[in-house]
Structure formats: structure tokens, C-alpha cells
C-alpha positions as CSV (number, residue, x, y, z in Angstrom):
1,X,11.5,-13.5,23.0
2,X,12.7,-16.9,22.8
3,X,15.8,-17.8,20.9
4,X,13.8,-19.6,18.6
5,X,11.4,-17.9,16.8
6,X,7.4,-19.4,16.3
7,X,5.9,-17.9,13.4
8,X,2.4,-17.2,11.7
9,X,1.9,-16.5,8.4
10,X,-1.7,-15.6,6.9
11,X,-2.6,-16.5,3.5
12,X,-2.9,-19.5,1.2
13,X,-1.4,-18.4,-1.9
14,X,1.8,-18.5,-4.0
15,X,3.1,-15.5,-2.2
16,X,2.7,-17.2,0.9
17,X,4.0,-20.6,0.5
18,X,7.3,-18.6,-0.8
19,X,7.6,-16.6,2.3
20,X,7.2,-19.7,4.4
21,X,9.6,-21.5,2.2
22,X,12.2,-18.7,2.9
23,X,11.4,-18.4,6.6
24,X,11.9,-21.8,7.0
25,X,15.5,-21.5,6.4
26,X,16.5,-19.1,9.0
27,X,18.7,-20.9,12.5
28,X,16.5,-19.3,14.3
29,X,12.8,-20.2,12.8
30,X,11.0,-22.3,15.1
31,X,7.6,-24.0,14.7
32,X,5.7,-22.1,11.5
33,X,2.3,-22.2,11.4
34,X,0.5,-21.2,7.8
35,X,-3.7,-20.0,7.8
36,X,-5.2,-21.5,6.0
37,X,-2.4,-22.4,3.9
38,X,-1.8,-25.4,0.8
39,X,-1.3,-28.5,-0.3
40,X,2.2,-26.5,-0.5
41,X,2.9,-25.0,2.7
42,X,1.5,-28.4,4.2
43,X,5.1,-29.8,3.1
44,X,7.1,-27.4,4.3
45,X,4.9,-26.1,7.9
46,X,1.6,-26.8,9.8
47,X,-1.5,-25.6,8.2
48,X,-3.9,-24.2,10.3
49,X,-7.6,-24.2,8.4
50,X,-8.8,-20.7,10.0
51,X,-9.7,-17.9,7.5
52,X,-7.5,-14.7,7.4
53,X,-10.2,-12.4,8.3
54,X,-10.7,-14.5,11.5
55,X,-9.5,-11.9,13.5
56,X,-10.6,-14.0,16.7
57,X,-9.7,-17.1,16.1
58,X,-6.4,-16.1,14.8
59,X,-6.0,-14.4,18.1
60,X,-6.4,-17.2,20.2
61,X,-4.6,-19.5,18.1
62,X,-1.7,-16.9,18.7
63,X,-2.0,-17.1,22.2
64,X,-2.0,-21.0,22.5
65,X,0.8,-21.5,20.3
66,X,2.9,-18.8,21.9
67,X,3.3,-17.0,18.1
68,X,6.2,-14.1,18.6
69,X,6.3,-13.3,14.7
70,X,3.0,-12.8,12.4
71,X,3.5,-12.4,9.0
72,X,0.5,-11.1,6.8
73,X,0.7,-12.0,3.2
74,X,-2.9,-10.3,1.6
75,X,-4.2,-7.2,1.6
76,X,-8.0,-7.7,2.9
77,X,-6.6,-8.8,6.7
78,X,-4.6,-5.3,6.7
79,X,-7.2,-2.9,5.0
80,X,-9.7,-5.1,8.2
81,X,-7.8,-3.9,10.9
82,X,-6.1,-7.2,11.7
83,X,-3.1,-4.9,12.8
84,X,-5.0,-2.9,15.5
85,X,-7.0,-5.6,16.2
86,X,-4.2,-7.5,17.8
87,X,-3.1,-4.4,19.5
88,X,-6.2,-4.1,22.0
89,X,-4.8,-7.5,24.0
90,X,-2.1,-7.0,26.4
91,X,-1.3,-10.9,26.4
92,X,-0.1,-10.1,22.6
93,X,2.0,-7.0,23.8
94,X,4.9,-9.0,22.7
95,X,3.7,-10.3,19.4
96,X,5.4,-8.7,16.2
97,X,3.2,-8.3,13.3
98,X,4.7,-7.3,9.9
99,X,2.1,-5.2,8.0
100,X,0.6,-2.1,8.3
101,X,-2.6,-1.0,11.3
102,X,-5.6,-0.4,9.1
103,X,-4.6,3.9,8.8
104,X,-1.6,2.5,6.7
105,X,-3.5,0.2,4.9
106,X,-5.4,2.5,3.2
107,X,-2.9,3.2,1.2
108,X,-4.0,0.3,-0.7
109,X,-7.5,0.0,0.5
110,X,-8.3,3.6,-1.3
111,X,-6.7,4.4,-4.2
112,X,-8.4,8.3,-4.0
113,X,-6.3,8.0,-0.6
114,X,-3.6,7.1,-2.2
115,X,-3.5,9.7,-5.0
116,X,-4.2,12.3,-2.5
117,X,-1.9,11.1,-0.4
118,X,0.6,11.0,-3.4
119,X,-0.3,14.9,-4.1
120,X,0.0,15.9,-0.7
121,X,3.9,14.8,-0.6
122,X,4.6,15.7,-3.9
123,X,5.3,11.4,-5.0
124,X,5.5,11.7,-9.0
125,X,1.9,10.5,-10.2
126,X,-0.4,10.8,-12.7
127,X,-2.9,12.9,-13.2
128,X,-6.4,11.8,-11.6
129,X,-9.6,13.0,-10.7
130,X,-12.0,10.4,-7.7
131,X,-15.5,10.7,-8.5
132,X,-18.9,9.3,-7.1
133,X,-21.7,9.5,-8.1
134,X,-23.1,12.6,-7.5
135,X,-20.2,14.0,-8.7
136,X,-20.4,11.8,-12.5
137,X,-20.8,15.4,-14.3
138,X,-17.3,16.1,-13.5
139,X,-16.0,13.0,-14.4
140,X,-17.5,13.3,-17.6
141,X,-15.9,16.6,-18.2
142,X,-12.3,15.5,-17.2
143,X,-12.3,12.5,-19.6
144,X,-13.2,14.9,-22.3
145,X,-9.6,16.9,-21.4
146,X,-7.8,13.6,-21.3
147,X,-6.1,11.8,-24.2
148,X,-6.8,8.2,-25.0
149,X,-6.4,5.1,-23.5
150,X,-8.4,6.0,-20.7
151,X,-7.9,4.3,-17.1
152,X,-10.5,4.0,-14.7
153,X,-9.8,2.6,-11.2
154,X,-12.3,1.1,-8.3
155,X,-11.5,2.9,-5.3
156,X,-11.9,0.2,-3.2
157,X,-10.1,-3.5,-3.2
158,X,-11.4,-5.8,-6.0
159,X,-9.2,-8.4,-5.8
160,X,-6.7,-7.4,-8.7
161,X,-9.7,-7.0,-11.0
162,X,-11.1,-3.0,-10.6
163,X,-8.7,-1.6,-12.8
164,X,-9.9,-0.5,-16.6
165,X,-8.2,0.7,-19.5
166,X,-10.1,1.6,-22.4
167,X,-8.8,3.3,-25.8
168,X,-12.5,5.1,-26.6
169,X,-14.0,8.1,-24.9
170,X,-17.5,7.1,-25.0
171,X,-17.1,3.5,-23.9
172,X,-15.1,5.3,-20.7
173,X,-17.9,7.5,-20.3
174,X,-20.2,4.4,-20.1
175,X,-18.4,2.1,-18.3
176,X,-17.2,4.8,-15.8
177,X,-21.4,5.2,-15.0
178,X,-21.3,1.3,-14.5
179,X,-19.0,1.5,-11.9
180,X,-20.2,4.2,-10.1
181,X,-23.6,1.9,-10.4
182,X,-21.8,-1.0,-8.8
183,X,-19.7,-2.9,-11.2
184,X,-17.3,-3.7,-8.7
185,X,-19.8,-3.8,-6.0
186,X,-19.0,-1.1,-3.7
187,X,-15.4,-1.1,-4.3
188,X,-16.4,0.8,-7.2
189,X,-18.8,3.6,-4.8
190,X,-15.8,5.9,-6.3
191,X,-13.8,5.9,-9.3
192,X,-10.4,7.6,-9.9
193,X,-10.3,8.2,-13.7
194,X,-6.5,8.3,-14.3
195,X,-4.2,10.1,-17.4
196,X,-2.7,7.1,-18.8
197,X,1.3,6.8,-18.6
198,X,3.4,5.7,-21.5
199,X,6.0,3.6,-20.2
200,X,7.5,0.4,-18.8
201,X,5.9,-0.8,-15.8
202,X,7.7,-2.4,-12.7
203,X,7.7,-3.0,-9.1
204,X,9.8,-2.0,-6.2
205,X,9.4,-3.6,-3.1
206,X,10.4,-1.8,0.2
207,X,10.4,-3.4,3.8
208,X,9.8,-0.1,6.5
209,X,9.8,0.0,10.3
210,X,7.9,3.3,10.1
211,X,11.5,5.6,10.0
212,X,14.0,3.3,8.2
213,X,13.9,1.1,5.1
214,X,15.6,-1.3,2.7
215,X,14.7,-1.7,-0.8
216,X,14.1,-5.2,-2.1
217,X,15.0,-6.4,-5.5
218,X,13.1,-4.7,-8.1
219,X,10.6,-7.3,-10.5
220,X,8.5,-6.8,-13.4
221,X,5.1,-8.7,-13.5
222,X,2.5,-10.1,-16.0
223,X,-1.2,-9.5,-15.3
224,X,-3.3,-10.1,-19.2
225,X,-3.6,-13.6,-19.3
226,X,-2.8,-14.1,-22.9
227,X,0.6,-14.1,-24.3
228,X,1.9,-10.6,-25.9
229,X,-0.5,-8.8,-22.8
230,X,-3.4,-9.9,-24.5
231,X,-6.7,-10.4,-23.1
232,X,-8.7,-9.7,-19.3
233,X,-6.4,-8.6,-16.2
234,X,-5.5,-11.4,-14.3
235,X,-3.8,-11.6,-10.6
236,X,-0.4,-12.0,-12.2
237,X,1.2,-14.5,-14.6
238,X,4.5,-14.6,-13.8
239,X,7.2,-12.3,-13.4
240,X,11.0,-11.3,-13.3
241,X,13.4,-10.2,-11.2
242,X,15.4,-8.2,-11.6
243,X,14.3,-5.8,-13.9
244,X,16.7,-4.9,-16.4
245,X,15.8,-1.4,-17.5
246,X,15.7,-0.2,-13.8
247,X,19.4,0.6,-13.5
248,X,21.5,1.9,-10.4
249,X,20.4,5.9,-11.7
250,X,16.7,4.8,-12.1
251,X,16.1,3.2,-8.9
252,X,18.2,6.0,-7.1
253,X,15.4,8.4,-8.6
254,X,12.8,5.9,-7.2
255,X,14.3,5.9,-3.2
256,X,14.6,10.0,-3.3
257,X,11.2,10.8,-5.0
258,X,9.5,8.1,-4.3
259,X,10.3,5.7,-1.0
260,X,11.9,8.4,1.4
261,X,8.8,10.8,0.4
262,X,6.2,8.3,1.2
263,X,8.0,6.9,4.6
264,X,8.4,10.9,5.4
265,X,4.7,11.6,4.5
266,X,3.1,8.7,6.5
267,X,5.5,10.0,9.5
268,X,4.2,13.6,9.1
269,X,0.7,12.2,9.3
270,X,1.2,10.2,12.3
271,X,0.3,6.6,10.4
272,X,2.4,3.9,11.9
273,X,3.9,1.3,9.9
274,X,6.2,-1.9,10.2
275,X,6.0,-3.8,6.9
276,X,6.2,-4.3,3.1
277,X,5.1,-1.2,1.0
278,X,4.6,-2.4,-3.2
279,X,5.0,0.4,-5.3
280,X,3.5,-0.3,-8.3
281,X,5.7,2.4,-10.9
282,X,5.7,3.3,-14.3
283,X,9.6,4.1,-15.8
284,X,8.5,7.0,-18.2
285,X,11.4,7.6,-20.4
286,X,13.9,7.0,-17.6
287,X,11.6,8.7,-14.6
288,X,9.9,6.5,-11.9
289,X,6.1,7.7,-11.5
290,X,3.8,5.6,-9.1
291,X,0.6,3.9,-10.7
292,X,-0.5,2.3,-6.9
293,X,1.0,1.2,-3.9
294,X,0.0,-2.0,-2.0
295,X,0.6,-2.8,1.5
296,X,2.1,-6.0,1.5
297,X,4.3,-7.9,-1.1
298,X,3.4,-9.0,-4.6
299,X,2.1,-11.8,-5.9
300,X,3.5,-13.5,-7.9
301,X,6.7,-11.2,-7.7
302,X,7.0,-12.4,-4.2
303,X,8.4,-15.9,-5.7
304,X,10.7,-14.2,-8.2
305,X,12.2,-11.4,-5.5
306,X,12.6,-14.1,-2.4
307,X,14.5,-16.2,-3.6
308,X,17.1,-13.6,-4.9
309,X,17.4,-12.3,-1.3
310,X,20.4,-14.0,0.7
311,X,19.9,-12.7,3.9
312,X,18.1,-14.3,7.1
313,X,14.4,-13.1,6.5
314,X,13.4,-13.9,9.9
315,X,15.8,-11.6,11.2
316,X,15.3,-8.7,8.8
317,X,11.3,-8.8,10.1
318,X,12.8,-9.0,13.7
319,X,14.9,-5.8,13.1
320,X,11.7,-3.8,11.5
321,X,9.4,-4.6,14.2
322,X,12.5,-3.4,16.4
323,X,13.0,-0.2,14.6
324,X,16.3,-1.4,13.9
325,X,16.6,-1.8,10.0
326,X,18.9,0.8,9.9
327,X,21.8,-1.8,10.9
328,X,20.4,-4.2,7.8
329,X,22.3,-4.4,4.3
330,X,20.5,-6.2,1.8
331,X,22.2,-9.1,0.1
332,X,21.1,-10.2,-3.3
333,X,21.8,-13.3,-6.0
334,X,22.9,-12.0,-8.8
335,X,21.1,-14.6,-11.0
336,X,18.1,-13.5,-13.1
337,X,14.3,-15.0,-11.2
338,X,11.9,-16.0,-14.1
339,X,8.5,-16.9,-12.3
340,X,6.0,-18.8,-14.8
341,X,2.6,-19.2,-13.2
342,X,0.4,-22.1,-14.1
343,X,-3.2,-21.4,-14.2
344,X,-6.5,-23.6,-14.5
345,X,-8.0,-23.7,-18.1
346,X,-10.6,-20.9,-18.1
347,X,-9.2,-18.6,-15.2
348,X,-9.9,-15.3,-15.2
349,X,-13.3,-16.3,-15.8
350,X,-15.3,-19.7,-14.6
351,X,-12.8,-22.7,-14.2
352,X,-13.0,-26.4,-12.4
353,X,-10.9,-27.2,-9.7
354,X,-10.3,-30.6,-8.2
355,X,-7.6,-31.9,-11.0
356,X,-5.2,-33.8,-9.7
357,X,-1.7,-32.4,-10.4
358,X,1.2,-35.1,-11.2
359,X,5.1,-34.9,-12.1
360,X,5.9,-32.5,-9.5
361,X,8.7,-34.7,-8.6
362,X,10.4,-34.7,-11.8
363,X,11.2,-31.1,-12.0
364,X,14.8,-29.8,-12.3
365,X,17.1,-27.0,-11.4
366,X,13.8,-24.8,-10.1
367,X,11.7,-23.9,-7.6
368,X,7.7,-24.8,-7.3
369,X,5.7,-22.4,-5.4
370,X,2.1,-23.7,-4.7
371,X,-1.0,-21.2,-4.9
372,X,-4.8,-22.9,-5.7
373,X,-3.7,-26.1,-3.9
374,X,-5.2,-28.8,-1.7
375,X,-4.2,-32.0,-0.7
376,X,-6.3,-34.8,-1.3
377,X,-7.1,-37.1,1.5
378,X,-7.0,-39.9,-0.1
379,X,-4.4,-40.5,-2.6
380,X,-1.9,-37.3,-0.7
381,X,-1.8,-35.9,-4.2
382,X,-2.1,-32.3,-4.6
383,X,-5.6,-31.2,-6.5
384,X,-6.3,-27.9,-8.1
385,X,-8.1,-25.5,-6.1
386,X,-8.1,-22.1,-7.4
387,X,-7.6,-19.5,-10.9
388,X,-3.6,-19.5,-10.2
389,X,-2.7,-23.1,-9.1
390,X,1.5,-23.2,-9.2
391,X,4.1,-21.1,-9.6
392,X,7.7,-22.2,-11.2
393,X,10.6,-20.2,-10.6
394,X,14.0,-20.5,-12.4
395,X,17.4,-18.4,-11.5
396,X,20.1,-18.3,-13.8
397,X,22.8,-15.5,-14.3
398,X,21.7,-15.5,-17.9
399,X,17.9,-14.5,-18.5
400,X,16.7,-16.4,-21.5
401,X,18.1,-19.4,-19.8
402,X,16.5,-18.5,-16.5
403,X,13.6,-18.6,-18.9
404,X,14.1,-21.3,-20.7
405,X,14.1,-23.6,-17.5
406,X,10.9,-21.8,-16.5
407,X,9.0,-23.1,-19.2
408,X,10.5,-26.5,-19.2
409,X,9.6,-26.9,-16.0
410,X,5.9,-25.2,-16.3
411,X,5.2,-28.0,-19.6
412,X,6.8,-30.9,-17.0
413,X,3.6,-30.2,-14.8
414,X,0.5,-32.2,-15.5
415,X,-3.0,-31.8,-14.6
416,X,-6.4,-31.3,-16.5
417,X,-7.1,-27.8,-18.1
418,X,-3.0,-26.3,-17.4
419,X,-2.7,-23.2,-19.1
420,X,0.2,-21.1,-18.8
421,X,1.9,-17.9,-21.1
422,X,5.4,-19.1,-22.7
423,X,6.7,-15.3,-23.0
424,X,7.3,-14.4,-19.8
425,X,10.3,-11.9,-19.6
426,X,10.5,-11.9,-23.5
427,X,9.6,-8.3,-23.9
428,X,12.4,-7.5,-21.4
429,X,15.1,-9.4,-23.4
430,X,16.4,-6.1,-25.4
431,X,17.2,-4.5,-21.9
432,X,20.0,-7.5,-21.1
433,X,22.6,-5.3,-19.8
């Protein structure tokens, strides 16, 4: 490999513009290409408009640009076999590709997969049951054992959208026959009906080369739309890193029951894997138990957790495609990341896009991380484009001020239809250590 590095990174939302942003700063990044990108990453790298599930195109654009690093940022690329796609060319023997071959992926692509993968390693879960439809009867029966609220999850992916949680028994009955009778479209063919967990959720984020690992910063996100968790599931609304209520002793339960289990299960079952592994956990009274993992990082925890990492990201990927992150020590900011997302008015449901978006220049002391974004051609101005359209990150060694800047910062940003929640890391105030 060159000195200089040439990197891909798939994707086109706030996740990805963040991981571009903090590639960009390593010595040794060299040209960085982002597909298909935004009016964000457009400032910051070279946008390439081919779709992520382009599997040939993206090949030969690999080739012609002489790509030695690909980063995937969403899940549908991975759970498609982008991984072992790649993998068939000799010409891109030498190409290192951070995620998961398609066997790995499944760990988010199925969450009956993942549960029974969870059960076969003895992770800390709750207790599920997968059913289809031919087995509904069953179903039926095991949400009359289980106590209120009720969670029903799509096996399949459903874009941050397939997960139900529903406080009365007959309604779960009914919509758990709605699901099984396409909801979700055929990410719904099964249904795992989950025993809810009372608790505090969080993520942990862990980068792997398949034998060796290093835990990220931990974050909390915010998926209902509406302030107080009010209101439909969203893709995330902001988030917070770190979290305060997952102390030294808690996350020391999460990499001995949790990480080195999964890492040693997915060696025991021959699945190969260099990449990001999200587990999605739920502190019960001070124990870690996993709700889902995901095979690549979160979003929008992505731009609280980046910018608290102070190493050289481009050569912590270089040592997990080399099997070498055992020679890797995390260094972290000890400032407080409050991520405020801005959304268009009407998002989760039907919204507009095309609003042009104005005062980016005028914001202070943060960090703007571009999601539903375009350029427009003719003025240069960015335009709306999507549910989630910015992201504003703050860090400050004191949260409520790391919070306070947030918002200032999210009500500084103008366009038609901006909607955004104002309590983002509220509820985790009483934890201030």
C-alpha cells in the first residue's frame, strides 16, 4: 500500500459525512471519495453519485481510482453481500473493507439470528420467541405469559422503523398478525415477540478485526421524535456521548459478558469479521443486557462518539483489516458530545424537501454534520433532501453546557419546516458524575 491512503466511504448520511470529516484529518488520508454522498461531504471530499447497493459499479470505480481503504457506513450494503462480493476479484486482493461479509451481517440483518445467536453464547438477553406465520398459535400463547408493554420486532431490516412496543395484550395480538401479514413488507415474514426490559438504554460501539477489539466511547441516543420520548420511532434524534450512568464497573460487565462472548462466538462459528459491531444494551439495575446488535456504527451516535476519539482513525481501520488492533489504545476527549439533530417538518411521516437551508456560517463553538442534503446547482446552497437533514454537535467538559450550545446552534439554522427536540441529554442530567 501506498503511503498515502485513498479512501471510499458508502453512504450519504450524517453518519457518513462524520466519518469522512474525521478521516480527513489523518497525515496519511489521501484522496476520499464519498457514494453518493451530500451537500456535506461535497465540502470536505469528492462525491461520487453511484448508489450503495451498486455492487458493480462501486467495483469498478474502486479499481480506477486505485481505492486501498473502503469504509461502509449502512447496514443494507453489508446484510447484500457487498463484503464477499468484493472478495471474488483478485485485482481487489489488496483492498481493505471495514464491515462485516454478509454471514456477519446477519447479525443485524436477522434479529431471530441474532437472539439465537445471543442464546447459543450465553450474551445476556431478553427473553424472545421468532414466529411466522404458520407458527402465529404460539405466538399468541407466549404473549399471554408475558407482562406488559409488549415488544414486537420485524425480523428483517426496516430501516429503523420494524420495532413495536405496545402496553395492551390484544392490540399485540393484532398487530403481531399484521406483521406476519406484511406490515413491514417481508422484513416482517417473522416476528420476534420480545419480554420488555426495564432500564436505561445505551450503546457501545466496538471496532473488531475478527480476534481483537477496542471499545469506542459509549453514547446514549434518541429515537421518538417528540420531546419527553413522545411519539413514532424515528432514525435517531440526537444523542450523547458519553453516557453517564455507564461507569468503569458497568462497561467492564459489558466487555466480559457481552463483547468478548460475541467476538468468541462468531470465531467458534467460523464468521469472519473486520468492522464496527453496535450493541444496542439495556443497563438493568446496573447489568448490561443486549436489545440488538448492528453491524456498522450508529447513527446519529456516530457524530457524538467521533469526535470524542483522538486517535488517527485511518490507522485504527488499517490495524483491523491487519489483525493488528491488539497494538491499538484508545484515546478519548474528555468533554461531554451533545448531538441535536434537525429534522424536516413532518418526518417520520410525509415531509417536503427542497428548502433551502441558510446561516450555516454563523454557527459557533460546534460541529455541523450534514445528513438529507443536496447542493443546489444554482445558487451552491445546500437544500433539504431527506427526514433527518443536519446534525449539530457540541463538546464541552460540562454537559448542560455541551447542551446548551447544541441547541443554540440547532435554533441558529434556518430553513422551511425545521423541527428539532430541545431535551436532548435532559433525562441524563441526574447521572452527572
Amino acid at each position: 500500500m501506498n503511503s498515502m491512503v485513498n479512501i471510499l466511504v458508502l453512504g450519504s448520511g450524517g453518519r457518513e459525512h462524520a466519518l469522512a470529516w474525521k478521516l480527513k484529518q489523518s497525515k496519511i488520508c489521501g484522496k476520499l471519495f464519498v457514494a453518493p454522498g451530500n451537500a456535506g461531504t461535497a465540502a470536505i471530499a469528492i462525491n461520487i453519485p453511484i448508489d450503495v447497493t451498486d455492487f458493480q459499479q462501486l467495483k469498478n470505480f474502486c479499481i480506477e481510482e486505485q481505492i486501498d481503504l473502503m469504509v461502509v457506513g449502512p447496514e443494507l450494503p453489508l446484510v447484500e453481500g457487498i463484503v464477499d462480493y468484493f472478495r471474488q476479484f483478485p485485482v481487489l486482493a489488496n483492498l481493505r473493507i471495514i464491515g462485516p461479509g454478509a454471514a456477519g451481517a446477519r447479525l443485524e440483518g436477522s434479529k431471530a439470528f441474532a437472539k439465537d445467536f445471543m442464546q447459543r453464547h450465553h450474551i445476556p438477553t431478553a427473553k424472545y420467541l421468532a414466529v411466522k406465520k404458520d407458527s402465529l398459535e404460539s405466538g399468541l400463547s407466549f404473549l399471554d405469559v408475558l407482562e406488559p408493554p409488549f415488544v414486537l420486532k420485524a425480523d428483517g431490516l426496516a430501516a429503523g422503523k420494524g420495532v413495536l412496543i405496545i402496553n395492551e395484550r390484544d392490540q399485540a395480538k393484532h398487530e403481531l398478525e399484521n406483521m406476519l401479514n406484511g406490515k413491514f413488507g417481508k422484513a416482517s415474514d417473522e416476528v420476534v415477540i420480545e419480554e420488555y426490559l426495564n432500564g436505561i438504554e445505551l450503546s457501545c460501539f466496538v471496532l473488531t478485526d475478527g480476534e481483537h477489539f477496542v471499545m469506542l466511547p459509549s453514547a446514549k441516543d434518541y429515537k421518538r421524535i417528540g420531546e419527553n420520548d413522545t411519539g413514532p420511532n424515528t432514525g435517531g434524534m440526537g444523542a450523547v456521548s458519553p453516557v453517564p450512568f455507564a461507569d468503569k464497573t458497568f462497561m467492564e460487565k459489558v466487555r466480559e459478558r457481552i463483547v468478548k462472548p460475541t467476538i468468541q462466538g462468531l470465531k467458534e462459528e467460523n464468521i469472519e469479521y473486520q468492522g464496527f459491531i453496535f450493541v444496542g444494551l439495556m443497563n438493568v439495575n446496573g447489568d448490561p443486557f443486549v436489545i440488538e446488535y448492528n453491524v456498522r456504527l450508529g447513527d446519529p451516535e456516530t457524530q457524538a462518539v467521533l469526535p470524542r476519539i483522538k486517535n488517527d482513525l485511518v490507522g485504527l481501520l488499517l490495524a483491523c483489516s491487519n489483525h493488528e488492533l491488539q497494538h491499538q489504545r484508545l484515546e478519548t476527549d474528555d468533554r461531554y458530545a451533545v448531538t441535536v439533530v434537525l429534522a424536516s417538518g413532518g418526518y417520520p411521516g410525509d415531509f417536503t424537501k427542497g428548502k433551502t437551508i441558510t446561516c450555516l456560517e454563523q454557527l459557533k463553538t460546534c460541529l455541523a454534520f450534514h445528513a438529507g442534503t443536496v447542493t443546489d446547482r444554482t445558487s451552491g446552497l445546500p437544500k433539504t433532501n431527506g427526514g433527518r437533514v443536519i446534525a449539530i454537535t457540541a463538546l464541552n467538559i460540562n454537559l448542560e453546557e455541551a447542551r446548551l450550545t447544541a441547541r443554540e446552534n440547532a435554533e441558529t439554522v434556518t430553513y422551511e419546516g425545521k423541527y428539532f427536540r430541545t431535551d436532548i441529554g435532559l433525562d441524563v442530567m441526574n447521572y452527572k458524575s
